[in-house]
FIDREN-616200 format. One record per residue: residue number from 0; residue in one letter; x, y, z of N, C-alpha, C in turn. Coordinates in steps of 0.1 Angstrom, whole numbers, plus 5000, padded with zeros to 4 digits. Example, Ala and Ser with C-alpha at 12.3 -4.5 7.8 and 13.67 -1.06 7.14 Angstrom:
(node 0 'A' (5132 4943 5078) (5123 4955 5078) (5132 4967 5078))
(node 1 'S' (5128 4978 5071) (5137 4989 5071) (5129 5000 5079))
This chain:
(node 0 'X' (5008 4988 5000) (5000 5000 5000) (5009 5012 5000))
(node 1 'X' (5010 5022 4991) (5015 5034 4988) (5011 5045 5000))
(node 2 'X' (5018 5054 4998) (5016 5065 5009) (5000 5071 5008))
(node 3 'X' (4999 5072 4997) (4988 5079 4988) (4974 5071 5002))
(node 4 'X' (4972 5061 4994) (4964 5049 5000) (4963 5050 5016))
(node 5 'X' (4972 5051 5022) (4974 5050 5036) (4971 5061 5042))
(node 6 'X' (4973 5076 5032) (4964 5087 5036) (4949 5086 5036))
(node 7 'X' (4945 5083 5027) (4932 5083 5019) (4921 5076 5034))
(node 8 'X' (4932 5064 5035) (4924 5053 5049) (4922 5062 5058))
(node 9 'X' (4934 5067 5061) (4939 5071 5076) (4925 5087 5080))
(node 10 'X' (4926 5091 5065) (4912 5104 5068) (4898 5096 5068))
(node 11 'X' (4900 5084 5061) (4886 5080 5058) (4879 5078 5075))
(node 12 'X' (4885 5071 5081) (4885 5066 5093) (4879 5076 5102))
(node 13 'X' (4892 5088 5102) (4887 5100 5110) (4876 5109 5106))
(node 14 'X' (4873 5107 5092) (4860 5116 5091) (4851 5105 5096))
(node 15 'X' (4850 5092 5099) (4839 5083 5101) (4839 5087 5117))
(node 16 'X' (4850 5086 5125) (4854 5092 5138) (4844 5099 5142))
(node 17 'X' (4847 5111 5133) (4843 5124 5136) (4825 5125 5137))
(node 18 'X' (4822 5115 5127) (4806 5120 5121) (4799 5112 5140))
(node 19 'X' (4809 5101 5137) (4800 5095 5149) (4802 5098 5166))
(node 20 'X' (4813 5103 5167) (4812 5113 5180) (4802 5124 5180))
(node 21 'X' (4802 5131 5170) (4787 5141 5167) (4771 5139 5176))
(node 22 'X' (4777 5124 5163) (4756 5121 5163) (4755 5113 5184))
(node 23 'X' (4769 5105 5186) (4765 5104 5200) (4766 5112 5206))
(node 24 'X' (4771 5129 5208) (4770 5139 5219) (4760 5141 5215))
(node 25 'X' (4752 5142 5202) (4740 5148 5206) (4727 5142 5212))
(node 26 'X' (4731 5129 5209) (4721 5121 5218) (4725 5117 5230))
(node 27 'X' (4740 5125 5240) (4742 5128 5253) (4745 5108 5253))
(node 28 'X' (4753 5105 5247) (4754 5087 5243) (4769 5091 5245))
(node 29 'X' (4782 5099 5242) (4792 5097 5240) (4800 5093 5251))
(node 30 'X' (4800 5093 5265) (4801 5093 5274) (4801 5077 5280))
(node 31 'X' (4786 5076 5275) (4788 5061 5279) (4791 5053 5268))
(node 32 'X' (4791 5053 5256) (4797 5043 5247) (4813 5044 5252))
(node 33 'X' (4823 5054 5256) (4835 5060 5257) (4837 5047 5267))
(node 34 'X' (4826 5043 5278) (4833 5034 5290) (4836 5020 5284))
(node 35 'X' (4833 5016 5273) (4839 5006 5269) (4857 5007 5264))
(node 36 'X' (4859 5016 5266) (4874 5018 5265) (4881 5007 5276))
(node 37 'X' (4874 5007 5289) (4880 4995 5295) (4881 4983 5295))
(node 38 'X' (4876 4979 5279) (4881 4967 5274) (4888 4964 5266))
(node 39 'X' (4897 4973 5264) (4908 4975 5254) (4921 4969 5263))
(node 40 'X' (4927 4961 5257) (4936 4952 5263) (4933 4938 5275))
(node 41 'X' (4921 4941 5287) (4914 4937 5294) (4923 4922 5297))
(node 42 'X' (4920 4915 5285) (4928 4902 5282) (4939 4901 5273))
(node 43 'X' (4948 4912 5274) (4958 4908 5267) (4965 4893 5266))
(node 44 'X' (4969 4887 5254) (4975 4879 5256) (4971 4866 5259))
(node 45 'X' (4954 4873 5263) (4945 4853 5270) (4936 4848 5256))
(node 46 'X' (4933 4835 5260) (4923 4829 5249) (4908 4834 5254))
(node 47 'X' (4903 4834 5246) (4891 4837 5247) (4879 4831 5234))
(node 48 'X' (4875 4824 5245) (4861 4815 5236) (4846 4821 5234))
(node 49 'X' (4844 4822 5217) (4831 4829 5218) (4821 4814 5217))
(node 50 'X' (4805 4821 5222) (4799 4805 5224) (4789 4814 5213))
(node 51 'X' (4783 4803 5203) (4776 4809 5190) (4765 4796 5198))
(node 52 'X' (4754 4796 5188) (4742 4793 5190) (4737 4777 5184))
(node 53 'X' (4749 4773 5175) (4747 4765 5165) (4741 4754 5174))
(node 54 'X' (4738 4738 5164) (4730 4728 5168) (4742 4717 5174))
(node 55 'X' (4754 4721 5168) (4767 4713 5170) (4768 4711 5187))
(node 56 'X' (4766 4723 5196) (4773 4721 5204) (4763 4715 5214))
(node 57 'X' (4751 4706 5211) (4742 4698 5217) (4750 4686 5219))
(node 58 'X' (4761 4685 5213) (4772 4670 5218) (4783 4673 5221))
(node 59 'X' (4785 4687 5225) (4797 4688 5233) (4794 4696 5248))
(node 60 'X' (4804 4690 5257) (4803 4692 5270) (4811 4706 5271))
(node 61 'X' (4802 4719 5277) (4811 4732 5277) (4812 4736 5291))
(node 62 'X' (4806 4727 5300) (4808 4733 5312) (4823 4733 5319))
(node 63 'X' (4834 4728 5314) (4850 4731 5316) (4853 4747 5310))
(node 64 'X' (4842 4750 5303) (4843 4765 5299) (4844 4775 5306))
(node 65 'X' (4839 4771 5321) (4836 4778 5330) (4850 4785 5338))
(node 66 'X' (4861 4778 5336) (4873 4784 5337) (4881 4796 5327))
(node 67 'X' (4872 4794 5317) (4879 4802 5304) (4873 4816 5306))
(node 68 'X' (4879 4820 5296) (4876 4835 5295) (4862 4832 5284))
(node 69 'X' (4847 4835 5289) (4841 4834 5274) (4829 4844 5266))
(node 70 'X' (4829 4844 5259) (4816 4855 5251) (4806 4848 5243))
(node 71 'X' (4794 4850 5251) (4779 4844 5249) (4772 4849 5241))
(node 72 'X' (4769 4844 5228) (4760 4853 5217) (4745 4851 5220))
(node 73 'X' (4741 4861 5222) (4726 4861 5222) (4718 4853 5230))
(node 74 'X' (4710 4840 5226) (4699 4831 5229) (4710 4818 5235))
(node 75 'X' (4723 4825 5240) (4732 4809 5244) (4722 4806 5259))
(node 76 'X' (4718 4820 5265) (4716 4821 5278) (4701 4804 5278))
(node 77 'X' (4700 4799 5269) (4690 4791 5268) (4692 4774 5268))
(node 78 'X' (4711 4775 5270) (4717 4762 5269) (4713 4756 5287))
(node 79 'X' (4709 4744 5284) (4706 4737 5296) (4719 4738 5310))
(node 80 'X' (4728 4741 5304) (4739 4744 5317) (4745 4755 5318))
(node 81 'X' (4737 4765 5312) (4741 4779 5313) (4744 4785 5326))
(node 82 'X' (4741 4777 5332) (4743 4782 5356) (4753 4776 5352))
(node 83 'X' (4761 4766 5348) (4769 4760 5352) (4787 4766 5342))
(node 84 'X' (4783 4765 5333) (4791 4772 5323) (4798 4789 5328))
(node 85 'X' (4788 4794 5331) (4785 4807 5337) (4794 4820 5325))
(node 86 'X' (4792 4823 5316) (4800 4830 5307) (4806 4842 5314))
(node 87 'X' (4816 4845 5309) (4823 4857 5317) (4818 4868 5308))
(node 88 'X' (4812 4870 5292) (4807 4879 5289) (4789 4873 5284))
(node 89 'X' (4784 4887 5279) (4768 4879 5275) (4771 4893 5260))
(node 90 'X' (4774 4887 5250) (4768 4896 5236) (4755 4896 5233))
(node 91 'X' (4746 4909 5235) (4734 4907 5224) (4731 4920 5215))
(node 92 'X' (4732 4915 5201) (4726 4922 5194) (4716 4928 5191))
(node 93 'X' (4704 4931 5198) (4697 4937 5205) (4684 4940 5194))
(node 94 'X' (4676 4944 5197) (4664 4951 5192) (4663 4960 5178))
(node 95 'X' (4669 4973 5182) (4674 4980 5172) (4678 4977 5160))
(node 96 'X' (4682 4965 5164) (4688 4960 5145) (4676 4947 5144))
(node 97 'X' (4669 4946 5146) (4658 4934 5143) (4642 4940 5144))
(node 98 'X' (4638 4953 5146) (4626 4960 5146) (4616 4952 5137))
(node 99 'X' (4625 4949 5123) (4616 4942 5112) (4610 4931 5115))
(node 100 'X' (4614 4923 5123) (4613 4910 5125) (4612 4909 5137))
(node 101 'X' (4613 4913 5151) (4608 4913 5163) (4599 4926 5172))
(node 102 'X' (4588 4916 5176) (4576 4930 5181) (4581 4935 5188))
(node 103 'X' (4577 4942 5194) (4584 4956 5206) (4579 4946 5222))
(node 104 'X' (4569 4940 5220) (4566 4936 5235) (4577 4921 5238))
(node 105 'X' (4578 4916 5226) (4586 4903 5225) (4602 4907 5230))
(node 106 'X' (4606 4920 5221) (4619 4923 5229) (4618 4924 5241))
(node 107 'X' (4611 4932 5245) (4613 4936 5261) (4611 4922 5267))
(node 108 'X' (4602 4913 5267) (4607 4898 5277) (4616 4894 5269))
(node 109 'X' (4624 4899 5258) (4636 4887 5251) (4648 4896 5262))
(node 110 'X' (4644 4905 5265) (4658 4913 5275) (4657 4906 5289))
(node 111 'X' (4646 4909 5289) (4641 4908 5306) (4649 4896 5313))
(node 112 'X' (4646 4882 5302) (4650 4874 5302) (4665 4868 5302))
(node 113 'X' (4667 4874 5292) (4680 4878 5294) (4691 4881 5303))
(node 114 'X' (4682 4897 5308) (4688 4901 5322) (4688 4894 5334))
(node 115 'X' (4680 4885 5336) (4677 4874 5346) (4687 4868 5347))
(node 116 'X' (4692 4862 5334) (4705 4850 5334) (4713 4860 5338))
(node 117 'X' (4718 4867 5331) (4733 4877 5335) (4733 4877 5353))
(node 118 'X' (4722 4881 5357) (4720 4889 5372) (4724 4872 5379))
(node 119 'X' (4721 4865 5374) (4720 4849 5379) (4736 4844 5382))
(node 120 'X' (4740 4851 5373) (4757 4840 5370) (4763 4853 5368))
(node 121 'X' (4765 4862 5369) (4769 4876 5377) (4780 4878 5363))
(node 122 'X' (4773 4880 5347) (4781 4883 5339) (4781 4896 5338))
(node 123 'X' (4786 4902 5328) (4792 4910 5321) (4785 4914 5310))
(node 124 'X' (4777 4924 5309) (4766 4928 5295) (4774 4933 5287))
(node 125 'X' (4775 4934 5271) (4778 4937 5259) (4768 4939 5248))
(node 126 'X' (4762 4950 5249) (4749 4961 5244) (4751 4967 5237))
(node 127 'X' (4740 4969 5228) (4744 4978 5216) (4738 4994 5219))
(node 128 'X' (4747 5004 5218) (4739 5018 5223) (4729 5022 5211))
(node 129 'X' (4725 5015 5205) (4711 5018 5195) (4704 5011 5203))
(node 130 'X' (4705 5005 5218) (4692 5002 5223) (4692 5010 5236))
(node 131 'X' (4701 5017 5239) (4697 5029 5249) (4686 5029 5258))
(node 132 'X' (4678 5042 5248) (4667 5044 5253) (4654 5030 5254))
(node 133 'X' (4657 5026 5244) (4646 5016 5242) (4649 5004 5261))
(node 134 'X' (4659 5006 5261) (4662 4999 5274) (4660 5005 5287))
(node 135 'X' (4663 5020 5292) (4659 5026 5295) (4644 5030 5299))
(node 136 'X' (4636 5032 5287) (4619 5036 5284) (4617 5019 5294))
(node 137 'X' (4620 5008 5293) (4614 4996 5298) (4625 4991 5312))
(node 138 'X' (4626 5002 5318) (4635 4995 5333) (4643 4981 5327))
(node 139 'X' (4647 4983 5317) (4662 4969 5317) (4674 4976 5318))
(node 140 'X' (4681 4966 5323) (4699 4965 5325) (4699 4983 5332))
(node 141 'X' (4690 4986 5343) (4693 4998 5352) (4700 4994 5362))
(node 142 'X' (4699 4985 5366) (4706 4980 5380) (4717 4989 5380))
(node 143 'X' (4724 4992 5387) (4740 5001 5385) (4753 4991 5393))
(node 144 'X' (4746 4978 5397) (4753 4971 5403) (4759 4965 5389))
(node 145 'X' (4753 4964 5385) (4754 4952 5369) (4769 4958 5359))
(node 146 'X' (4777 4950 5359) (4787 4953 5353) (4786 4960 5334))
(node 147 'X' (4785 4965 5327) (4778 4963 5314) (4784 4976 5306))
(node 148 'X' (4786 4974 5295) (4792 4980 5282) (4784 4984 5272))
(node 149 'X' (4786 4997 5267) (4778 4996 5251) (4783 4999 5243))
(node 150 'X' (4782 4992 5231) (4790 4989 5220) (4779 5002 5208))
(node 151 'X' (4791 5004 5198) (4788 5017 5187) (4785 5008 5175))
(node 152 'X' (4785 4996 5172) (4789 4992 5160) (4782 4998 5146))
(node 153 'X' (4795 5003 5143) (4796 5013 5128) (4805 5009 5120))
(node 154 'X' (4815 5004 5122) (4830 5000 5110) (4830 4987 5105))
(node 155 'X' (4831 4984 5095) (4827 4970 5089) (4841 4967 5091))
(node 156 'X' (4839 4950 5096) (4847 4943 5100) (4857 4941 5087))
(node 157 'X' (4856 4944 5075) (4859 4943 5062) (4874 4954 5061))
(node 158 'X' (4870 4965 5070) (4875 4979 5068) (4891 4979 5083))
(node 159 'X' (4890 4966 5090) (4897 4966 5100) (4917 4970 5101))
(node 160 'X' (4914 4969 5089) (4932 4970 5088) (4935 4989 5088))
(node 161 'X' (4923 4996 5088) (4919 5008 5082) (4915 5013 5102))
(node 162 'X' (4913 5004 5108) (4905 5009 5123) (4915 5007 5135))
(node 163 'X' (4920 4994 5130) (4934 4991 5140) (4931 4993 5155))
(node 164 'X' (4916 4996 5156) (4911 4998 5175) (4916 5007 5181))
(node 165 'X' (4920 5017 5173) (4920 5031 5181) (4909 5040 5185))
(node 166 'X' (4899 5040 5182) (4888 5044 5191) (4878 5036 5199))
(node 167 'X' (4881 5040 5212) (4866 5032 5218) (4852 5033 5213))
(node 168 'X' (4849 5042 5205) (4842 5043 5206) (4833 5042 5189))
(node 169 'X' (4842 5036 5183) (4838 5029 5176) (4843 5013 5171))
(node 170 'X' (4830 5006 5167) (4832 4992 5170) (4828 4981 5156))
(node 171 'X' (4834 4973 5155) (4837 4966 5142) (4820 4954 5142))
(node 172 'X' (4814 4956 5131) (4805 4946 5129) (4803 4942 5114))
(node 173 'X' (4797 4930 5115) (4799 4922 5103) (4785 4911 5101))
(node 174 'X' (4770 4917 5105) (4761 4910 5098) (4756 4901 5106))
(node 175 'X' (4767 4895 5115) (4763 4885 5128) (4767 4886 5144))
(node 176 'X' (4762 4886 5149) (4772 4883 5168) (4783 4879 5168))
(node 177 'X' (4788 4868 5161) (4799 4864 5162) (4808 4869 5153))
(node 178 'X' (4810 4879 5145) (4819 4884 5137) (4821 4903 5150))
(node 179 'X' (4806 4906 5155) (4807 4914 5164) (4820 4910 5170))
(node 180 'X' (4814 4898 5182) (4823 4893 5193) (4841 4889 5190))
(node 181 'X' (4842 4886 5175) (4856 4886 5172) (4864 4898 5173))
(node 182 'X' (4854 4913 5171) (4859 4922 5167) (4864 4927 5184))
(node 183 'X' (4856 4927 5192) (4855 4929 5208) (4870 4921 5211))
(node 184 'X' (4870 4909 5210) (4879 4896 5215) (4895 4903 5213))
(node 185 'X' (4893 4907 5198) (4908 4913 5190) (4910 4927 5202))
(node 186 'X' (4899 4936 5206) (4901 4950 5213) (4904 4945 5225))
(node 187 'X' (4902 4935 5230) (4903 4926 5247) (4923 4923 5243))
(node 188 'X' (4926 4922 5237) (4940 4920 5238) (4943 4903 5234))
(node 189 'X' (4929 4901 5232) (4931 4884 5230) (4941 4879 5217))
(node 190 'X' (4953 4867 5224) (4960 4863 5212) (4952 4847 5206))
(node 191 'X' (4947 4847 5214) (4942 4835 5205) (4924 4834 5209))
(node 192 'X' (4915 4830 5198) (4902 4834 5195) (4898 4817 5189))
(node 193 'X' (4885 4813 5201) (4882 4800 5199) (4868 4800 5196))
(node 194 'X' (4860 4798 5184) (4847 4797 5181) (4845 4786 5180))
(node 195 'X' (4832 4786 5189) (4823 4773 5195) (4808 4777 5187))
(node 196 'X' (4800 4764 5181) (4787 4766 5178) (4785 4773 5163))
(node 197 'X' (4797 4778 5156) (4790 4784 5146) (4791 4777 5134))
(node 198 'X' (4781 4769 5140) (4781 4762 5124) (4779 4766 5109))
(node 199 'X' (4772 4776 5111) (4764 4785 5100) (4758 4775 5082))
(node 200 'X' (4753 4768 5091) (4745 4757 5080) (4730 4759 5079))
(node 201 'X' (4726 4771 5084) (4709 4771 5086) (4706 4768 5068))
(node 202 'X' (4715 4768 5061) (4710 4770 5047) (4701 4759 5043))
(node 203 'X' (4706 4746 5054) (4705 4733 5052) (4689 4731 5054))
(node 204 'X' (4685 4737 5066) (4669 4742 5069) (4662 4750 5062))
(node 205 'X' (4667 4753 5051) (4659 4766 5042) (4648 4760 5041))
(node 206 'X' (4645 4750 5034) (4632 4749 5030) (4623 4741 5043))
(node 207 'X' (4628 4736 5056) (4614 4737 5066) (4611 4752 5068))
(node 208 'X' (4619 4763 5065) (4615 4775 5072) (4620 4777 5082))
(node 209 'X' (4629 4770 5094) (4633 4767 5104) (4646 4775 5109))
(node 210 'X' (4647 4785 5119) (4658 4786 5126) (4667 4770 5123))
(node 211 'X' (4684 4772 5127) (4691 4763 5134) (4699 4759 5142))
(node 212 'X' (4695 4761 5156) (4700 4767 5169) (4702 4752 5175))
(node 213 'X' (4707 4753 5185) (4707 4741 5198) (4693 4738 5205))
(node 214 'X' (4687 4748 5204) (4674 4749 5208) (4660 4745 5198))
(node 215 'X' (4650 4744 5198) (4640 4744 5192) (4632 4759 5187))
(node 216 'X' (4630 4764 5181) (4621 4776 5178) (4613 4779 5189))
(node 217 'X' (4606 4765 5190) (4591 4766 5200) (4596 4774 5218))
(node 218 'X' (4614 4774 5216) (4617 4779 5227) (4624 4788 5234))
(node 219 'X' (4622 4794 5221) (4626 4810 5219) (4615 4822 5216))
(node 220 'X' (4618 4830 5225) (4605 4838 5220) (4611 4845 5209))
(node 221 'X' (4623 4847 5203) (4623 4855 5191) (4617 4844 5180))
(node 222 'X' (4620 4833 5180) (4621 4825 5169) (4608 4816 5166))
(node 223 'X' (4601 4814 5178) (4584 4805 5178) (4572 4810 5171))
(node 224 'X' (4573 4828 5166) (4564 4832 5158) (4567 4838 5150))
(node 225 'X' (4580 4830 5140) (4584 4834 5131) (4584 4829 5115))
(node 226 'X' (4568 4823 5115) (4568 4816 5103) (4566 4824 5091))
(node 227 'X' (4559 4836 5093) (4554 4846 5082) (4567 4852 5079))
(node 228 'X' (4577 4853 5089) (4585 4864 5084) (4597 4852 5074))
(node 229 'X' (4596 4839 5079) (4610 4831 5070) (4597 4833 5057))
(node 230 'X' (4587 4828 5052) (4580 4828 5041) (4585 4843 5028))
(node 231 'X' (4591 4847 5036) (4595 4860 5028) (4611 4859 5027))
(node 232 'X' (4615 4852 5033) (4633 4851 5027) (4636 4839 5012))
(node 233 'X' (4641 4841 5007) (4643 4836 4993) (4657 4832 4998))
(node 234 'X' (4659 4818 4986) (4671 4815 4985) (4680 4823 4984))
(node 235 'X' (4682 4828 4971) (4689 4842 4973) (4694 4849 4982))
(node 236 'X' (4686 4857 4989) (4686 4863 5003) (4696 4854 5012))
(node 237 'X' (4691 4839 5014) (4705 4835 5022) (4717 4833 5014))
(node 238 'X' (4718 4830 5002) (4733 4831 4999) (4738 4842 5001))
(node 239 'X' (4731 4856 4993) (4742 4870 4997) (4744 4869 5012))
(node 240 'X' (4734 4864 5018) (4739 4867 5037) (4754 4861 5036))
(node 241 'X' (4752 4845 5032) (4766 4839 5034) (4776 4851 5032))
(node 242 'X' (4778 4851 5015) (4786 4860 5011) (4792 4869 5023))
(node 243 'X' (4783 4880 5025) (4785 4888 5032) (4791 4888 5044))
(node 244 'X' (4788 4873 5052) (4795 4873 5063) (4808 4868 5065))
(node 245 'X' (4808 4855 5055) (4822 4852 5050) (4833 4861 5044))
(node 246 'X' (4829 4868 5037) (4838 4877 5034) (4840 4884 5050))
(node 247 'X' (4833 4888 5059) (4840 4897 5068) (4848 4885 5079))
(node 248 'X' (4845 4874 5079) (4853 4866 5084) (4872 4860 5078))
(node 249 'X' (4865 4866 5067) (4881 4863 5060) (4890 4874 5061))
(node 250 'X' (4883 4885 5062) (4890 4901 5068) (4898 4899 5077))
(node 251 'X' (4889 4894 5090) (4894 4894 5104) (4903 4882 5104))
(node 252 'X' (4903 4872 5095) (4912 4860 5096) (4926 4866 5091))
(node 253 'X' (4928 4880 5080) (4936 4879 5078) (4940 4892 5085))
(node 254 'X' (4938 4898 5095) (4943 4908 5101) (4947 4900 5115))
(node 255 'X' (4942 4889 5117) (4947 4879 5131) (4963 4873 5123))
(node 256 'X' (4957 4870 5111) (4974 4863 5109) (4988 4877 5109))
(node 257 'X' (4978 4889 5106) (4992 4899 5102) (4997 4899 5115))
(node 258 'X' (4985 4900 5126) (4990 4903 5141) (4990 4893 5152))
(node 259 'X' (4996 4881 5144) (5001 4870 5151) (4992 4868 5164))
(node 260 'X' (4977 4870 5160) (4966 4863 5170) (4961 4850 5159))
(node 261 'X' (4953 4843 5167) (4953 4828 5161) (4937 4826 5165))
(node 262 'X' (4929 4824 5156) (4915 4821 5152) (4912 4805 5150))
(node 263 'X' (4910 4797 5162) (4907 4785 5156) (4886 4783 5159))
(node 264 'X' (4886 4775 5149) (4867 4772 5149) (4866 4758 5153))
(node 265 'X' (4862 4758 5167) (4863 4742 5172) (4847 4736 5170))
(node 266 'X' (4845 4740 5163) (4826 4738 5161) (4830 4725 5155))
(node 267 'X' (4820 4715 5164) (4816 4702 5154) (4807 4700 5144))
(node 268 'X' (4818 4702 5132) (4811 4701 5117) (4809 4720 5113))
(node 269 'X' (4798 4714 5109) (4789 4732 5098) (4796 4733 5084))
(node 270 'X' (4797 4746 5082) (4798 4748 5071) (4813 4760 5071))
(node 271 'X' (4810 4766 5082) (4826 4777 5085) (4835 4772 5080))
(node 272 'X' (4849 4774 5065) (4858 4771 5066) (4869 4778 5065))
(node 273 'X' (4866 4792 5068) (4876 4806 5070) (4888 4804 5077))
(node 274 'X' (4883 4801 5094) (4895 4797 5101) (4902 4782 5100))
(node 275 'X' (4913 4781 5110) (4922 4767 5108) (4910 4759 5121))
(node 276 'X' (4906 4750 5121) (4900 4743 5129) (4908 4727 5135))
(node 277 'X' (4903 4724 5145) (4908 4716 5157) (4897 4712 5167))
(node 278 'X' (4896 4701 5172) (4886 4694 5178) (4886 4700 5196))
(node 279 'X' (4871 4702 5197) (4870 4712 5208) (4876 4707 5217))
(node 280 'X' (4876 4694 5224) (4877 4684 5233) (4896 4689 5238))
(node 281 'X' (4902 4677 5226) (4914 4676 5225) (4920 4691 5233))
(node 282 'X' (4917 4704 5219) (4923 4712 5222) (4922 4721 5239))
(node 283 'X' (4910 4718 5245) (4907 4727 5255) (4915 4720 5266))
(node 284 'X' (4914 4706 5266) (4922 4697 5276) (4940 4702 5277))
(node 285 'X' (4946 4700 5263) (4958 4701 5260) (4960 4720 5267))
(node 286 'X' (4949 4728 5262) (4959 4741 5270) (4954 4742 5287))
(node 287 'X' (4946 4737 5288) (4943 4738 5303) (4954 4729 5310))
(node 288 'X' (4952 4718 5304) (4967 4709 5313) (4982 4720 5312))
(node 289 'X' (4983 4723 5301) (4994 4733 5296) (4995 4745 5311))
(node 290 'X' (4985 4752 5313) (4986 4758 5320) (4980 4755 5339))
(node 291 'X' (4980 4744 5338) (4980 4739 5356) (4995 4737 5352))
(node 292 'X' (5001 4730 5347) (5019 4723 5346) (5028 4738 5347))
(node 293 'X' (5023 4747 5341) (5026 4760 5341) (5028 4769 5357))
């Protein structure tokens, strides 16, 4: 990349900076998106396991997880040993970005619910500040006891070599939670990044209409009254999704190899084949013994 190029980024970035410090002082937001600055380095140097949603991880045992550093996408809070696992973070992508497809009364018990687990197993929230007020207006995540962060996501995970995590207060996303949670994991200081559950084979269910979670539909409230809205997704529609996320997964794959952090996908099976993969079991045994011997 020529000087030229490296200018070009380097303003692109800070006019992006700039636009969005703006729009959050005016909505009196900058302040608190800014406190997530105290996850910048946090885990320098540690592994850190994101837990995705897939159907894979119904045959793997994660409650040894409970030692690890880990980050909970969304509806994980619904795994039968969720007390027991206890995640050290909870990611949800929230409301704000699903208005189309989830009612207003459904979010508020999909939080509520939510909140309950967190307050339960004494995690760590990871919020999107486009749900603010919406969270606010309905008494969630007020507690002031409750440890919890809000995330800006505005920078496409695509654009990362360009972001390099110099601002808190803007945050890398890419279409899914777990391309979110990579982007978080890399600003945590994490040198090595272990995806669990993302199988990303819902394609396989296209035609029942079906979520493909660990869970059943019938046991989610986002996902149990959701038949009218899959009737309107087309094949199509899920391939460019793929596209779209894959590509931002190959971004981050290759901005982990420039900065000698290490992405492995221990998910049993799916369809992910961006990162280097390794069997969950084996590997989690091998560094945990690694570090009692240690």
């Amino acid at each position: 990349m020529n000087l030229l190029q490296k200018a070009k980024n380097y303003v692109s970035v800070e006019i992006k900076a700039f636009k969005c410090r703006n729009k959050l002082k005016s909505k009196k937001l900058f302040k608190i998106v800014l406190k997530s600055g105290n996850l910048k380095n946090i885990h320098e140097g540690k592994r850190i396991y994101i837990l995705g949603t897939g159907p894979s991880i119904k045959s793997q045992n994660l409650i040894p997880l409970n030692k690890e550093i880990t980050i909970a996408l969304n509806e994980f809070y619904l795994h039968s040993d969720i007390d027991k696992i206890r995640p050290t973070y909870y990611l949800f992508t929230g409301y704000a970005n699903h208005t189309d497809t989830i009612k207003y009364d459904v979010a508020v018990n999909w939080y509520r619910n939510f909140e309950k687990c967190i307050k339960r197993n004494n995690g760590i929230s990871l919020l999107t500040i486009d749900d603010y007020d919406f969270l606010k207006n309905n008494n969630l995540f007020q507690d002031m006891n409750m440890e919890k962060y809000f995330l800006n996501y505005v920078v496409s995970s695509k654009k990362v070599n360009r972001y390099k995590f110099k601002k808190s207060y803007l945050n890398l996303f890419g279409d899914n939670a777990a391309i979110n949670a990579i982007g978080i994991a890399m600003y945590m200081g994490a040198k090595e990044i272990c995806l669990l559950g993302l199988d990303h084979d819902w394609i396989l269910t296209f035609k029942d209409k079906k979520q493909n979670h660990f869970y059943d539909d019938s046991d989610s409230l986002v996902y149990k009254d959701h038949s009218s809205y899959f009737k309107r997704i087309t094949l199509m529609d899920n391939l460019l999704l793929y596209i779209k996320i894959f590509g931002h997964y190959e971004a981050l794959e290759k901005y982990a190899r420039k900065y000698n952090i290490d992405i492995f996908n221990l998910t049993n099976g799916g369809l992910l084949d961006v990162f280097r993969t390794k069997n969950f079991e084996k590997h989690l045994n091998e560094t945990q013994n690694q570090e009692i011997k240690s």
